[in-house]
Backbone as XML, in Angstrom:
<?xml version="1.0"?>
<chain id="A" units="angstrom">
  <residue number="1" name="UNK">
    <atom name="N" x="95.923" y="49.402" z="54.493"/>
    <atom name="CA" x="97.175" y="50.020" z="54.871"/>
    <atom name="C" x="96.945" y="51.482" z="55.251"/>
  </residue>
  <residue number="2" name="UNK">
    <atom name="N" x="97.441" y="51.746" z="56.158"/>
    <atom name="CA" x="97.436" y="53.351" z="57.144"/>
    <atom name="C" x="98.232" y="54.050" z="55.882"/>
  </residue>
  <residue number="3" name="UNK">
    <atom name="N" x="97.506" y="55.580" z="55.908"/>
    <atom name="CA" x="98.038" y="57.079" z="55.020"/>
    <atom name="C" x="99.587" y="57.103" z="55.505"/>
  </residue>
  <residue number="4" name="UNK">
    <atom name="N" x="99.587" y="56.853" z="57.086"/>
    <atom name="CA" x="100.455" y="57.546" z="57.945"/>
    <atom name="C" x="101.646" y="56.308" z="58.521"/>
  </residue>
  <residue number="5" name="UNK">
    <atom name="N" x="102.661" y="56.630" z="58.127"/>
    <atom name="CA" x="103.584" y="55.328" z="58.649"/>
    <atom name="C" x="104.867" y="55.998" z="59.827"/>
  </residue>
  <residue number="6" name="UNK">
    <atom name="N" x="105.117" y="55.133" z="60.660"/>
    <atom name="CA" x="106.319" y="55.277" z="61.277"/>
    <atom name="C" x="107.242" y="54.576" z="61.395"/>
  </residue>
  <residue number="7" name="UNK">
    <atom name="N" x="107.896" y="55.462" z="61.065"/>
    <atom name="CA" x="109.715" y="54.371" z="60.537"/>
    <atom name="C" x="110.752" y="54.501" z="61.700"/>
  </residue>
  <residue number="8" name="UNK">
    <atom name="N" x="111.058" y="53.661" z="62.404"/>
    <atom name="CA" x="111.569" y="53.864" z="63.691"/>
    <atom name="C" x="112.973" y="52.977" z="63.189"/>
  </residue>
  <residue number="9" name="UNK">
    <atom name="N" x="114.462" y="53.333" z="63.215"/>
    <atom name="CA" x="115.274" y="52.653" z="63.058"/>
    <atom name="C" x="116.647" y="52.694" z="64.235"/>
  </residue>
  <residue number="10" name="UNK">
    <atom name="N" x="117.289" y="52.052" z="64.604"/>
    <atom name="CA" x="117.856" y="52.552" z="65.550"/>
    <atom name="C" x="119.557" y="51.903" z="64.697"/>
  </residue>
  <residue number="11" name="UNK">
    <atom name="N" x="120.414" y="52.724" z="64.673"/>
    <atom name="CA" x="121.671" y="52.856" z="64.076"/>
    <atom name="C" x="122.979" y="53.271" z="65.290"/>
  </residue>
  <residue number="12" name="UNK">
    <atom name="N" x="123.774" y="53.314" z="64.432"/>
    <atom name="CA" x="125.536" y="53.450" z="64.935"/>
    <atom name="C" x="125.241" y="55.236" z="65.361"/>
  </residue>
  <residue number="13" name="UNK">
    <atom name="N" x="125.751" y="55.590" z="66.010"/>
    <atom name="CA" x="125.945" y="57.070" z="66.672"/>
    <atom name="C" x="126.389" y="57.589" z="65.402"/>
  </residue>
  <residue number="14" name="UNK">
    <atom name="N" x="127.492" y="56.819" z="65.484"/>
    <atom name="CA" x="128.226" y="57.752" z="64.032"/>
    <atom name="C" x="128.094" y="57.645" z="62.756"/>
  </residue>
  <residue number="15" name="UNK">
    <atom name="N" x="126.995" y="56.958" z="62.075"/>
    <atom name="CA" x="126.298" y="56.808" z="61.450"/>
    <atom name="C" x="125.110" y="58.392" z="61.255"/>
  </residue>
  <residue number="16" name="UNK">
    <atom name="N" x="124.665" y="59.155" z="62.671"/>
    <atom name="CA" x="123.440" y="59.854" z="62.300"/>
    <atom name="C" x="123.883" y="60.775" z="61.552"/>
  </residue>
  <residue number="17" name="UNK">
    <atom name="N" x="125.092" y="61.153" z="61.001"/>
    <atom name="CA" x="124.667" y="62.491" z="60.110"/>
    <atom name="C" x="124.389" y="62.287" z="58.518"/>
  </residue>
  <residue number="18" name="UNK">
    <atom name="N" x="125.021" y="60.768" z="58.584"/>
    <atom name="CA" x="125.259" y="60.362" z="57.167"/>
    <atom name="C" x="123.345" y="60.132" z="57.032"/>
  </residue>
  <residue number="19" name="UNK">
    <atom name="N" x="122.841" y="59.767" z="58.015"/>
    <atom name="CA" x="121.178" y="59.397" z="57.592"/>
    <atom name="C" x="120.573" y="60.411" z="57.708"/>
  </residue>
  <residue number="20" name="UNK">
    <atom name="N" x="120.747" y="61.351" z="58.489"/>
    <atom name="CA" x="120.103" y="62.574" z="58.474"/>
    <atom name="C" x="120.235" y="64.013" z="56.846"/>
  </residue>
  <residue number="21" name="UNK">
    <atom name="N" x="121.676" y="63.336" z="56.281"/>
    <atom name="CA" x="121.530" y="63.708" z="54.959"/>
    <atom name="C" x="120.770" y="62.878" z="54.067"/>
  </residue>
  <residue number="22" name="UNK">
    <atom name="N" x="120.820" y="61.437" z="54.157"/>
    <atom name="CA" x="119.933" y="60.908" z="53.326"/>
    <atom name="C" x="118.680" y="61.179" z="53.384"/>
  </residue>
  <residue number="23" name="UNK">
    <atom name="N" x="118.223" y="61.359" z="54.832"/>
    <atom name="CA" x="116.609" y="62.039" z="55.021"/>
    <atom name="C" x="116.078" y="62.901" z="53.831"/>
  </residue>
  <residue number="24" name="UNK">
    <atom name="N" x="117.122" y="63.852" z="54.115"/>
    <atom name="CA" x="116.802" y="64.968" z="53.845"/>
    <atom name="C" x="116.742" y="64.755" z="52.524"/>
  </residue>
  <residue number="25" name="UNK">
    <atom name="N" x="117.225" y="64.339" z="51.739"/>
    <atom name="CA" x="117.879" y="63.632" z="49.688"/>
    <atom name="C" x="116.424" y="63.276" z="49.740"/>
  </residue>
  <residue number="26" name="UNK">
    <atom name="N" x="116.100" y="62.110" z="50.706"/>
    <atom name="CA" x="114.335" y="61.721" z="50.571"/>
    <atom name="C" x="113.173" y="62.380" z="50.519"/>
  </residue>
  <residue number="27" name="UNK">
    <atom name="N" x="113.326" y="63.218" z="50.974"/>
    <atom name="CA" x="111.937" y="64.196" z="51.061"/>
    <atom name="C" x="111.489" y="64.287" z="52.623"/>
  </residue>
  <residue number="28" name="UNK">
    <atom name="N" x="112.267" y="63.525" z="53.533"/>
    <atom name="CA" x="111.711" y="63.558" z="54.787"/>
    <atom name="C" x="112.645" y="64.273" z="55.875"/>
  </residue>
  <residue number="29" name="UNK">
    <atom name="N" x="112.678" y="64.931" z="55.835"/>
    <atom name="CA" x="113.637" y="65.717" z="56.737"/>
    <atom name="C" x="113.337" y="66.221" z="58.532"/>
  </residue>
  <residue number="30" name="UNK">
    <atom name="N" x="112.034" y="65.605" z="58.664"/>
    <atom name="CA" x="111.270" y="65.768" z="60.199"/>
    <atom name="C" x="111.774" y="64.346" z="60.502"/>
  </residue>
  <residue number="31" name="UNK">
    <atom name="N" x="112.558" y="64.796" z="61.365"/>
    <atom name="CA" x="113.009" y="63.151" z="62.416"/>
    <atom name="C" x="112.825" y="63.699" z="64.198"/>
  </residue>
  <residue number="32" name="UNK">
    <atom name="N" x="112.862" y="62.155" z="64.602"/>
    <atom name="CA" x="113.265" y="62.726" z="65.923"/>
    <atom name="C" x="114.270" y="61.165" z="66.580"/>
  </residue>
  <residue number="33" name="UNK">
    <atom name="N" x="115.320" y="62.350" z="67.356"/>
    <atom name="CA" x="116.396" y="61.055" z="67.553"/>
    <atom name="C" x="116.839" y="61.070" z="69.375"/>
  </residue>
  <residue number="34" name="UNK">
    <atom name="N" x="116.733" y="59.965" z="69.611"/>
    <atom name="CA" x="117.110" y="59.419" z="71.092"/>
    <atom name="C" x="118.440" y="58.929" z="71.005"/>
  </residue>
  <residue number="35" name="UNK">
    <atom name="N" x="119.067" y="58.715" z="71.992"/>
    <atom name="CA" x="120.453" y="58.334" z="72.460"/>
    <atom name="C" x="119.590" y="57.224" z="72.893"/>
  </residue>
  <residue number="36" name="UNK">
    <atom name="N" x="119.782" y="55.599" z="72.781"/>
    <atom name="CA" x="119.603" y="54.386" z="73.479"/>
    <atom name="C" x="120.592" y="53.615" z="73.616"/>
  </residue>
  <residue number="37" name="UNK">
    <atom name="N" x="120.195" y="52.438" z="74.340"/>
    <atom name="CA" x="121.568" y="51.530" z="74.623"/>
    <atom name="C" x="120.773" y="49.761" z="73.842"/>
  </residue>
  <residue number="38" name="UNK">
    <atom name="N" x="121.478" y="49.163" z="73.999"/>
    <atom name="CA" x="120.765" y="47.783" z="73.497"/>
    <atom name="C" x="121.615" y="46.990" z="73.088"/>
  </residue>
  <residue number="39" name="UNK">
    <atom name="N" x="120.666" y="45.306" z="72.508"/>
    <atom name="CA" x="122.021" y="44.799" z="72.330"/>
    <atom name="C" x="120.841" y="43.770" z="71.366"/>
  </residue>
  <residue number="40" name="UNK">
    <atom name="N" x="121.949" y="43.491" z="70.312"/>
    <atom name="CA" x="121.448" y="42.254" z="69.014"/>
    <atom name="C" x="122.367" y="42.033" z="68.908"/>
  </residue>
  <residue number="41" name="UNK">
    <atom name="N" x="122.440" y="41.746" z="66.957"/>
    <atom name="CA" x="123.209" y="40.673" z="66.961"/>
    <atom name="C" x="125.048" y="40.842" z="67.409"/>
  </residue>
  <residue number="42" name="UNK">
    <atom name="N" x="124.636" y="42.312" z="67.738"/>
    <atom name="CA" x="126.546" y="42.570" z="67.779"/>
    <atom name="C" x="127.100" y="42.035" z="68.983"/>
  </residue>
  <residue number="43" name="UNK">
    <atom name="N" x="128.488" y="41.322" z="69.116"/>
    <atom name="CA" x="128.613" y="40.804" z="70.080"/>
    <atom name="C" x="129.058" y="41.506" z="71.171"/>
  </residue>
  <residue number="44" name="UNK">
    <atom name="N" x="128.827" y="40.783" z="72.602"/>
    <atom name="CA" x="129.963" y="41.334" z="73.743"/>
    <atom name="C" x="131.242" y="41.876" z="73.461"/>
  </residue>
  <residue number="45" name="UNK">
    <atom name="N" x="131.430" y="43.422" z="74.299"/>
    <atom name="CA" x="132.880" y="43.037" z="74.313"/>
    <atom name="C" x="133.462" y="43.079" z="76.026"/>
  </residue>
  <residue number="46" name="UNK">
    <atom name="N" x="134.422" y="42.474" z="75.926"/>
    <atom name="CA" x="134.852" y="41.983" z="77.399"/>
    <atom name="C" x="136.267" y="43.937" z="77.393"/>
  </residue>
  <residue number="47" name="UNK">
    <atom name="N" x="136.231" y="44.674" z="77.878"/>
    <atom name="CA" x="137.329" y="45.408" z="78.264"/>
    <atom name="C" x="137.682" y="45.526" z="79.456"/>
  </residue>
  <residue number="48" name="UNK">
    <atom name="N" x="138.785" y="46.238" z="80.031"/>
    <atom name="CA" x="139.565" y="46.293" z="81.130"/>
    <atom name="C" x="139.799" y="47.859" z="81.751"/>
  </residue>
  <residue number="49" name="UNK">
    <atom name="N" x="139.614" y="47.805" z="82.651"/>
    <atom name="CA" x="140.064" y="49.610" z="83.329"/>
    <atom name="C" x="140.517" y="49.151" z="84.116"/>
  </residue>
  <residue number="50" name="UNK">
    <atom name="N" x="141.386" y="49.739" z="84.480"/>
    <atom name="CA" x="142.264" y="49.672" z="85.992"/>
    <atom name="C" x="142.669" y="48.555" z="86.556"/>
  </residue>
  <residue number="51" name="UNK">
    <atom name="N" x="142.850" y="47.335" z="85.569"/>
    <atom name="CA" x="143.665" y="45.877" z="85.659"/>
    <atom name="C" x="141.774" y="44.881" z="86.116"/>
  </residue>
  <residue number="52" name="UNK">
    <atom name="N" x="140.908" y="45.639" z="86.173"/>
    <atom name="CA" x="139.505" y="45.130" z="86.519"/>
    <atom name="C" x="138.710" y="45.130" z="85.101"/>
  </residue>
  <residue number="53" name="UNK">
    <atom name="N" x="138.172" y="43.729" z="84.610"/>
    <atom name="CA" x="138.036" y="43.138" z="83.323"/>
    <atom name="C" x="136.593" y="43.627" z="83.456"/>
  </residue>
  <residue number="54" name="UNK">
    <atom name="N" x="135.780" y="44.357" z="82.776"/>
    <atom name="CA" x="133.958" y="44.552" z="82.894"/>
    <atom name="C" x="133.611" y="43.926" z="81.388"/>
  </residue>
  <residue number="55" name="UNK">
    <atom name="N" x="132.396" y="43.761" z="81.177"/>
    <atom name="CA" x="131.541" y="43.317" z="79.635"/>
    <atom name="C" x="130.821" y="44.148" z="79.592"/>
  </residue>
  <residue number="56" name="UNK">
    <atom name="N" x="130.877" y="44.736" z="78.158"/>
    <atom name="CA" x="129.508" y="45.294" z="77.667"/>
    <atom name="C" x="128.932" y="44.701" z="76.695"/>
  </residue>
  <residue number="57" name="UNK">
    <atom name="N" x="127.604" y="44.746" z="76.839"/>
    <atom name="CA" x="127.064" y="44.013" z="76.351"/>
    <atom name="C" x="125.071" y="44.485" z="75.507"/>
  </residue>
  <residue number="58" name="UNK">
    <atom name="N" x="125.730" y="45.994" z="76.272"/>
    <atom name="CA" x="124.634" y="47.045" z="75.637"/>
    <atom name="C" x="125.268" y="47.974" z="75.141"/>
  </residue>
  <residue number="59" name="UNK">
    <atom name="N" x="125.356" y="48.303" z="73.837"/>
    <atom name="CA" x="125.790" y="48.999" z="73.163"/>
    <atom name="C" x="124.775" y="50.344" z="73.063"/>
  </residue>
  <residue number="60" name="UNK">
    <atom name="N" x="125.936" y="51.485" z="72.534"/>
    <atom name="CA" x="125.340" y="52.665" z="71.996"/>
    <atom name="C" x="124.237" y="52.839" z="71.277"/>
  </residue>
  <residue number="61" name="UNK">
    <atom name="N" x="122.873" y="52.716" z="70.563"/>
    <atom name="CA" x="122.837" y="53.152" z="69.399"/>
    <atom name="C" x="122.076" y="54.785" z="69.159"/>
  </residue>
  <residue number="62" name="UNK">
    <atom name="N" x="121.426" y="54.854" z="68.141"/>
    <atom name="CA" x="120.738" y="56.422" z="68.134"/>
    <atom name="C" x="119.384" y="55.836" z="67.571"/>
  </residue>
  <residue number="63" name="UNK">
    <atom name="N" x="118.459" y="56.211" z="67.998"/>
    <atom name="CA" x="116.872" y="55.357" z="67.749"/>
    <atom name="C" x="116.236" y="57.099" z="66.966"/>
  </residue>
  <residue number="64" name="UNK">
    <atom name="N" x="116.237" y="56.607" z="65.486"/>
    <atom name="CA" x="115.210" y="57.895" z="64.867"/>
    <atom name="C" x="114.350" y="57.418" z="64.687"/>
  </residue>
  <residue number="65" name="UNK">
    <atom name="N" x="112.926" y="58.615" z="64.862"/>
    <atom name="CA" x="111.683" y="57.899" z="64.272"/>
    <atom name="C" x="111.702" y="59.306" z="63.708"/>
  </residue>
  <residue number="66" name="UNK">
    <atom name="N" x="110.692" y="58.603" z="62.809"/>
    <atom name="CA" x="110.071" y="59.350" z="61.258"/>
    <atom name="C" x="108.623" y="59.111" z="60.967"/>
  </residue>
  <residue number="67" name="UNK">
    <atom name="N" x="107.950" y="60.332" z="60.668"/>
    <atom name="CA" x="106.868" y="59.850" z="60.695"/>
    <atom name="C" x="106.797" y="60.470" z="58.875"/>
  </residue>
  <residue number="68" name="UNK">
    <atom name="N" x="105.642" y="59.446" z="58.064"/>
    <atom name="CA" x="105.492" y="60.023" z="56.726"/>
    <atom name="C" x="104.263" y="59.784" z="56.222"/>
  </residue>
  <residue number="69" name="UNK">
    <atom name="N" x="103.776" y="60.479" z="55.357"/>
    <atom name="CA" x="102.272" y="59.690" z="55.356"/>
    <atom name="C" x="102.643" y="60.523" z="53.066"/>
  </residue>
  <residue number="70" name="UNK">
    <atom name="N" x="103.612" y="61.265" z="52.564"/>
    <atom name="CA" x="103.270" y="61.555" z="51.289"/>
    <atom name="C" x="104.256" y="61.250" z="50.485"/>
  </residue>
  <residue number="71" name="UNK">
    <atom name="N" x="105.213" y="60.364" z="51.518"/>
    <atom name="CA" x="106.478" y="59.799" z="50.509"/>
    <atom name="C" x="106.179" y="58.407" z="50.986"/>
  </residue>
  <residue number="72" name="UNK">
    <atom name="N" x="106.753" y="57.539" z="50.307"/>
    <atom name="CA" x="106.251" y="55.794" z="50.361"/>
    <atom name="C" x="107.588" y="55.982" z="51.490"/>
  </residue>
  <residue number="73" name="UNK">
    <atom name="N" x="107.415" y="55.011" z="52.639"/>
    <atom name="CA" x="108.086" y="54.796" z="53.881"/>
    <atom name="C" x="109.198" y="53.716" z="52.986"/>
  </residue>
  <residue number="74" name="UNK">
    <atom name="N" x="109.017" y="53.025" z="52.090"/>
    <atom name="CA" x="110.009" y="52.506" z="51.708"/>
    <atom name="C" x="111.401" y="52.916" z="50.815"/>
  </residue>
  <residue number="75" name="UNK">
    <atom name="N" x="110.936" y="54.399" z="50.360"/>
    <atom name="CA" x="111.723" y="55.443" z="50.437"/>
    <atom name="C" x="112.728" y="55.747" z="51.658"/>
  </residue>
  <residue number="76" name="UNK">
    <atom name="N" x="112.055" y="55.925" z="52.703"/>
    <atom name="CA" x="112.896" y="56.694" z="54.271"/>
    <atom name="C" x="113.652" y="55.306" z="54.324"/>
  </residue>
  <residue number="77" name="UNK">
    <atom name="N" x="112.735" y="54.085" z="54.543"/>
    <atom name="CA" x="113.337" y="52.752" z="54.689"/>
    <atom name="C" x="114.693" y="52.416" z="54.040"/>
  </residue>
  <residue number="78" name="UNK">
    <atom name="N" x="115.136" y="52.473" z="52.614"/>
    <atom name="CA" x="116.104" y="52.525" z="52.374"/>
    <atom name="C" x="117.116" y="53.726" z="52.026"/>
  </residue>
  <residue number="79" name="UNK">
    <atom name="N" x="116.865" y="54.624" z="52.309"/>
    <atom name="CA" x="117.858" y="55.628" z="52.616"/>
    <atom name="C" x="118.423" y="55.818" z="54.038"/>
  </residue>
  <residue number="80" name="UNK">
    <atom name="N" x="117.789" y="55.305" z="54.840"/>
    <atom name="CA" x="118.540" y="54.698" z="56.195"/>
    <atom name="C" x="119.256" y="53.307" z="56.212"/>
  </residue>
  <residue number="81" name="UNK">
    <atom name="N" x="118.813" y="52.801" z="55.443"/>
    <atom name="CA" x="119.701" y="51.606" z="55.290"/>
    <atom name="C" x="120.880" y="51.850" z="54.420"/>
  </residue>
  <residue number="82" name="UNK">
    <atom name="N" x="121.028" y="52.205" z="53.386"/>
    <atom name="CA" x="122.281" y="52.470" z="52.682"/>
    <atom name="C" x="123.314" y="53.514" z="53.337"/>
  </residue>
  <residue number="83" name="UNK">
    <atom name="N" x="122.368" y="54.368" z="53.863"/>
    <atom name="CA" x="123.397" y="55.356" z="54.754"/>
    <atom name="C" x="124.127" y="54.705" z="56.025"/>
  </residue>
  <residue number="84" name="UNK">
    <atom name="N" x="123.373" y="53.856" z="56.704"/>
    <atom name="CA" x="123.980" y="53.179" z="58.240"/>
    <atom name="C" x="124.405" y="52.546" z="57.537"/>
  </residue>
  <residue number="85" name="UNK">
    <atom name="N" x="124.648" y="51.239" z="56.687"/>
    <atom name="CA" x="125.109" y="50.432" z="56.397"/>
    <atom name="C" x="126.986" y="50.171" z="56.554"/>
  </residue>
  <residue number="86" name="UNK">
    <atom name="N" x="127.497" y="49.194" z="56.963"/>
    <atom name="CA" x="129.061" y="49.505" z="57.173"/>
    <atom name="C" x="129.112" y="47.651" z="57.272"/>
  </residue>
  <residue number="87" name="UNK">
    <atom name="N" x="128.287" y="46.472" z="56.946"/>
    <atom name="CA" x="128.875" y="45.417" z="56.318"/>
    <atom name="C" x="129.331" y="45.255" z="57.752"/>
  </residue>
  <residue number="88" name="UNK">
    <atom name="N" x="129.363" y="45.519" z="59.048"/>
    <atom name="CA" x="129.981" y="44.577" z="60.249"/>
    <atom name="C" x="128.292" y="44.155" z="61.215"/>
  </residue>
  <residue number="89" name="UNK">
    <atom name="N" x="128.183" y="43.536" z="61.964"/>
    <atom name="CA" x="127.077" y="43.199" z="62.779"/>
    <atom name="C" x="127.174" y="44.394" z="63.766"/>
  </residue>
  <residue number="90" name="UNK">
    <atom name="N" x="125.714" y="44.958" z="64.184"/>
    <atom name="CA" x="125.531" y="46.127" z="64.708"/>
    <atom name="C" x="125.155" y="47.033" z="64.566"/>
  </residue>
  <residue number="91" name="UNK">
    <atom name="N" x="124.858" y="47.241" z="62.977"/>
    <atom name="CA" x="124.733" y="48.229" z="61.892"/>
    <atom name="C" x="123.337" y="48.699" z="62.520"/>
  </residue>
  <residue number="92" name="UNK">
    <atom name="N" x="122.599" y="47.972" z="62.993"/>
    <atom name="CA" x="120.982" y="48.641" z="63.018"/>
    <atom name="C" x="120.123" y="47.893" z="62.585"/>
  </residue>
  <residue number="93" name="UNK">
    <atom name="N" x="118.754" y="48.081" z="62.859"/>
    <atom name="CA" x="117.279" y="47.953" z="62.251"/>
    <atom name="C" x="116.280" y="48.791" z="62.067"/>
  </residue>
  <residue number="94" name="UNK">
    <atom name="N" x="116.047" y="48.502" z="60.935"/>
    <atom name="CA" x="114.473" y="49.669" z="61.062"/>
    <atom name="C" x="113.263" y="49.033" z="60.747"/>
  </residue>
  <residue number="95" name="UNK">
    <atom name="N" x="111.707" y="49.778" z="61.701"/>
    <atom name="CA" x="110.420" y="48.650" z="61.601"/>
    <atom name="C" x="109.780" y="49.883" z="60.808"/>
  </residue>
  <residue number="96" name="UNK">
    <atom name="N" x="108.564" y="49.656" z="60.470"/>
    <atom name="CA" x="107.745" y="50.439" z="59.679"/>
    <atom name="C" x="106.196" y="50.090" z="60.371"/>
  </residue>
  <residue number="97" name="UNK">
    <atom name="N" x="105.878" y="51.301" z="61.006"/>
    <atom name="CA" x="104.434" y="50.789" z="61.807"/>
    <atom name="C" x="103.512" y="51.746" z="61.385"/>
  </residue>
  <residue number="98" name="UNK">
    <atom name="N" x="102.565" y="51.225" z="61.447"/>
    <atom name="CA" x="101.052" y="51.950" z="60.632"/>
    <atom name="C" x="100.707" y="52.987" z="61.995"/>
  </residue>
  <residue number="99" name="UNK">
    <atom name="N" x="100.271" y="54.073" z="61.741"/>
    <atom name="CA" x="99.950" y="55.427" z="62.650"/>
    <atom name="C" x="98.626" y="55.450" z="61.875"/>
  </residue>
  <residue number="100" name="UNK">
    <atom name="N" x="97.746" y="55.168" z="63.116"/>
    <atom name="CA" x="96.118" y="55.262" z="62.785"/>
    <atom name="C" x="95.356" y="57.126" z="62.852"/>
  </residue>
  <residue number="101" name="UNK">
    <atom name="N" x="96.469" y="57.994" z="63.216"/>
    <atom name="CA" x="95.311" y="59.194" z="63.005"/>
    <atom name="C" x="96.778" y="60.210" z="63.773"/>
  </residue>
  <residue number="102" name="UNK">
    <atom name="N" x="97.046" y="61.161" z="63.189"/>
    <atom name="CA" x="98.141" y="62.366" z="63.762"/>
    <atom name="C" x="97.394" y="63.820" z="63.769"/>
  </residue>
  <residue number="103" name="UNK">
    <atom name="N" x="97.292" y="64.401" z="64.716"/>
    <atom name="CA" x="96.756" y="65.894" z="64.694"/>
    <atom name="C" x="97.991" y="66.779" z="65.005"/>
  </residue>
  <residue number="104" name="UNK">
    <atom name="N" x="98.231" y="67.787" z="64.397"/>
    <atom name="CA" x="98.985" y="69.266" z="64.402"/>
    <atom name="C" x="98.164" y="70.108" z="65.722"/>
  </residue>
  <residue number="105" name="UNK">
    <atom name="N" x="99.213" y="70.078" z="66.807"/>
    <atom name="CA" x="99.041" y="70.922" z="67.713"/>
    <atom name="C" x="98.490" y="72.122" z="67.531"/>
  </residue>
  <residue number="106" name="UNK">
    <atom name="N" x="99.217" y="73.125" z="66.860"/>
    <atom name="CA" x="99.006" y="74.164" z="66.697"/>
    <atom name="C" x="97.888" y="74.834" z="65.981"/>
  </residue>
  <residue number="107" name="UNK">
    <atom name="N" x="97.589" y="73.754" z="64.803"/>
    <atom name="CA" x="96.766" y="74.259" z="63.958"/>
    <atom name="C" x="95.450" y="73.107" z="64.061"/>
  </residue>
  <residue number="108" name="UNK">
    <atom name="N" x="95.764" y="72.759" z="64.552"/>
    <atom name="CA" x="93.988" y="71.303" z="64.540"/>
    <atom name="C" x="94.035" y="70.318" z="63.743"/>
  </residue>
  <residue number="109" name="UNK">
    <atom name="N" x="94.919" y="70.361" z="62.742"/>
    <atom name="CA" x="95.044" y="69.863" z="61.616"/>
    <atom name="C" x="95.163" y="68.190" z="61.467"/>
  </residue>
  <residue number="110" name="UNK">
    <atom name="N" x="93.898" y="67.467" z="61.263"/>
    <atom name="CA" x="94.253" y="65.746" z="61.625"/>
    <atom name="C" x="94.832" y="65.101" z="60.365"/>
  </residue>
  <residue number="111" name="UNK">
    <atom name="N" x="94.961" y="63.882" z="60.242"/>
    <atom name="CA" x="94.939" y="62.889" z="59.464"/>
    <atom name="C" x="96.762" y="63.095" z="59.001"/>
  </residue>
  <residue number="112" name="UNK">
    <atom name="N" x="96.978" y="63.241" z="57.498"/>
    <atom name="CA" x="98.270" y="63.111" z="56.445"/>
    <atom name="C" x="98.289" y="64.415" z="56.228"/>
  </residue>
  <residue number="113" name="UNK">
    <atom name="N" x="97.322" y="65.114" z="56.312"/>
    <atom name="CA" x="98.070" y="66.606" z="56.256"/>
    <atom name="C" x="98.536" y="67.424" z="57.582"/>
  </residue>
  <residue number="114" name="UNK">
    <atom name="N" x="98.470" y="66.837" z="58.757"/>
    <atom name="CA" x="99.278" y="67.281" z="60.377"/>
    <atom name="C" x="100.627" y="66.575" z="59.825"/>
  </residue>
  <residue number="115" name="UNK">
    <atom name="N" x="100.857" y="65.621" z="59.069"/>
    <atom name="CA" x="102.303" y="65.432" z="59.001"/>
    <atom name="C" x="103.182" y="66.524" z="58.332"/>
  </residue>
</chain>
């Protein structure tokens, strides 16, 4: 098993501040977050503008990744889950992928201590 893990979860928009405090409760407070679109298990919805019916069928979400290599990722793992969590389909997923080697730009710095 890799020092260095990445926790990539992608959640509800309005969901990120509530996880970005849990981050932080965790010990991991270095994120980085994208605006994406996508679609699982949440369903279509069919709406209407201007008497003209469209589907969406790619939803909003916010994709954070996290990288950790000195707190157990199953830490970050469920403090993003209890925080997104809201009990309807749509809520999100998060994967946990092994990071074989990270260097610090600035300072040279490789391995679990560039994190």
């Amino acid at each position: 098993m890799s020092e260095i893990e990445l926790v990539v979860a992608f959640v509800r928009p309005d969901k990120l501040g509530d996880v970005k405090t849990a981050l932080a409760a965790a010990g991991a407070p270095s994120l980085t977050v994208t605006n994406v679109s996508g679609r699982g298990s949440q369903a279509e919805q069919v709406n209407q503008y201007r008497g003209e019916k469209y589907t969406v069928d790619l939803h909003q979400k916010v994709k954070i990744e996290c990288v950790v290599a000195e707190i157990p990722a199953e830490n970050v793992v469920e403090a993003i889950s209890e925080s997104a969590h809201t009990g309807v389909p749509g809520d999100g997923k998060v994967f946990v992928l092994p990071v074989n080697d990270a260097k610090q730009i600035r300072t040279g710095t490789k391995g679990p201590e560039a994190v």
